[in-house]
C-alpha positions in Angstrom: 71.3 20.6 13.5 68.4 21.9 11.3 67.2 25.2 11.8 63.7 26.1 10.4 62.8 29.6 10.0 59.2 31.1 9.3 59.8 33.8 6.9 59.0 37.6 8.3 56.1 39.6 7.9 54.7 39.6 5.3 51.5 42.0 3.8 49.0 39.4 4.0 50.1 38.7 8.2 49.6 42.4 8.4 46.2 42.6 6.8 45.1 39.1 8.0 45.2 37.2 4.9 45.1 33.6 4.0 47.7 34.1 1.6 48.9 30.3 1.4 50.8 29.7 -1.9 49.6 33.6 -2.6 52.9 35.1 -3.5 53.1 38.1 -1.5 56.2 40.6 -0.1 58.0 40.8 2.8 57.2 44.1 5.3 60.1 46.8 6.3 59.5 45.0 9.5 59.5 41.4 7.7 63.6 42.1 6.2 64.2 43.5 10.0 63.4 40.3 11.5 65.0 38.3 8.7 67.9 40.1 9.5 68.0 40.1 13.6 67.3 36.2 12.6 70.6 36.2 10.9 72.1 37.8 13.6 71.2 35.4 16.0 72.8 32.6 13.8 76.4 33.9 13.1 77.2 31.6 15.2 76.0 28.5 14.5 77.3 25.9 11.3 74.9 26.5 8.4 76.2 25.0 5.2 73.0 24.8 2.9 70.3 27.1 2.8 66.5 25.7 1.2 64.1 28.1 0.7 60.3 27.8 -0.3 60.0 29.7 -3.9 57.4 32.2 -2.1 59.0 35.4 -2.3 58.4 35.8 1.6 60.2 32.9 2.3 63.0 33.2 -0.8 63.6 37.1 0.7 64.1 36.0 4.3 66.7 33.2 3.0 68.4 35.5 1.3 68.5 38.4 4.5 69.6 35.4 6.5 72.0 34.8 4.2 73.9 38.4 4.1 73.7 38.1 8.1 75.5 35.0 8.3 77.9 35.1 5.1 76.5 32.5 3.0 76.3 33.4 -0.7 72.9 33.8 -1.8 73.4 32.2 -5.2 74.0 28.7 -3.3 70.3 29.5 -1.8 68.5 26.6 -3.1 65.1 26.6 -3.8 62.8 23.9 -3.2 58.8 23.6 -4.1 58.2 20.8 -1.2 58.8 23.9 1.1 55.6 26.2 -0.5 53.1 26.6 2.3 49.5 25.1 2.2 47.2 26.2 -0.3 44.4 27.4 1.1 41.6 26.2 -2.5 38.6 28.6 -1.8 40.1 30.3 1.4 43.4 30.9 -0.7 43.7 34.9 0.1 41.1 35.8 1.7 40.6 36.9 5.6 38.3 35.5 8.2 36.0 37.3 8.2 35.0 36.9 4.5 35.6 33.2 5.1 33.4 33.2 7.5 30.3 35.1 5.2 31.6 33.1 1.8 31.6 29.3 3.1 30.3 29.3 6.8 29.4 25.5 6.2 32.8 24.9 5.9 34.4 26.7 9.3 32.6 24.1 11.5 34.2 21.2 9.5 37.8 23.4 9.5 37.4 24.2 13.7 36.1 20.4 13.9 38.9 18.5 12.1 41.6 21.5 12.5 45.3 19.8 10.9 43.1 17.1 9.8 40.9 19.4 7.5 41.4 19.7 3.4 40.9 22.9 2.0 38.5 22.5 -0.8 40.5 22.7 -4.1 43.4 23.1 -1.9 45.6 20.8 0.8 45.2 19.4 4.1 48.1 18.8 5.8 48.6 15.3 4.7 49.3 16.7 2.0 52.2 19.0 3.4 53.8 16.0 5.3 53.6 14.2 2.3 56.0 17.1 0.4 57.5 17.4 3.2 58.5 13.9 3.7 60.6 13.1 1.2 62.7 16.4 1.8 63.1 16.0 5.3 64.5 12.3 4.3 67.2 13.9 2.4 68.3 17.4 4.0 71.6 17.4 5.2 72.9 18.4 8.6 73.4 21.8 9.4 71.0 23.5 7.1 68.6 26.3 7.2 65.3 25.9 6.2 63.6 28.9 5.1 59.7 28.3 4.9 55.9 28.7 6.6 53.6 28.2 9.6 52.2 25.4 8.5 55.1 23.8 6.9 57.0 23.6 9.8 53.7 22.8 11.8 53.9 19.5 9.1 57.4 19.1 9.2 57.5 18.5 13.5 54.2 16.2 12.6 56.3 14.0 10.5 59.4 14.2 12.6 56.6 13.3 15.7 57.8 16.0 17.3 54.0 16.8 17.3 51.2 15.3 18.0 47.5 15.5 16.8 47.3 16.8 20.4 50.4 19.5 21.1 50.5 20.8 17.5 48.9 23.9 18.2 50.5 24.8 21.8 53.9 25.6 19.1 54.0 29.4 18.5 55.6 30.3 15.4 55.6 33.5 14.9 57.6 35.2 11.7 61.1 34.8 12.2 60.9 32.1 14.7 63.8 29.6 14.7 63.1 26.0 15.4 66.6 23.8 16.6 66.4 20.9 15.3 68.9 18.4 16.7 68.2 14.4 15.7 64.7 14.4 15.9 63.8 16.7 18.7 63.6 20.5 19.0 66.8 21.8 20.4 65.3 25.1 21.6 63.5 28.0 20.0 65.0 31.1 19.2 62.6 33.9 19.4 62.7 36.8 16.5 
């Protein structure tokens, strides 16, 4: 089994950011969910933890990994796992998206996954990171990471489609099952 976990709350999810490979903190709520996802995992086999190097992600791992046990020093990092940088977007909220570069939001809405941030990624570019990870991960890890990470991660697995990509919810804590291939189930945070 692979379990992937989106990190918690974080401040920019609270105050609708873009925040991408913005570095921000977890919430008081954030570390809750982190640690009622922990919870909910005592009982499965989780012998290596991976984390993004974003705190949000890094400080979820590491909750998870008080819940359940693990020792936090065998957390191990990995950049493949950062979430999509957002180039021009990177930190900024809809709205001033939207006043800033509104020649780009029809191309985003158009092309959706398929879009590149200016200066930043497209999602190619996550599968691509993701890729060569996902080839090498053993069995029975936890994956600590972001939306659209593990958005890329069940396009490369072909879990998803161009098509039923966006009918996954992830919301902050959520827990993807992975089991060869194929989502397990869903444990909702």
């Amino acid at each position: 089994m692979i379990y992937l976990v989106r990190h918690g709350e974080s401040q920019a999810n609270i105050s609708k950011r873009f925040s991408g490979i913005t570095d921000v903190e977890l919430t008081e709520r954030g570390a809750l969910q982190a640690a009622r996802a922990g919870r909910k995992l005592k009982d499965e086999k989780i012998d290596h933890i991976f984390s993004s190097p974003l705190k949000r992600a890094k400080n979820t791992a590491e909750i998870i990994a008080d819940e359940i046990g693990f020792n936090k020093k065998d957390i191990i990092i990995d950049n493949s796992l950062t979430e999509v940088n957002f180039g021009i977007f990177e930190n900024l909220k809809w709205e001033e998206i939207v006043d800033m570069y509104a020649d780009e939001i029809e191309s985003w809405i158009k092309f959706k996954h398929k879009y590149k941030f200016p200066k930043g990624e497209g999602y190619d570019d996550i599968i691509n990171r993701v890729s060569f990870f996902m080839e090498k991960v053993p069995d029975n890890s936890l994956i600590s990471t972001h939306y659209g990470v593990i958005q890329g991660i069940l396009l490369y697995l072909k879990i998803a489609d161009d098509d039923s990509l966006w009918n996954y919810e992830i919301s902050n804590c959520d827990i993807f099952v992975i089991n060869n291939k194929k989502i397990d189930r869903i444990i909702k945070c």
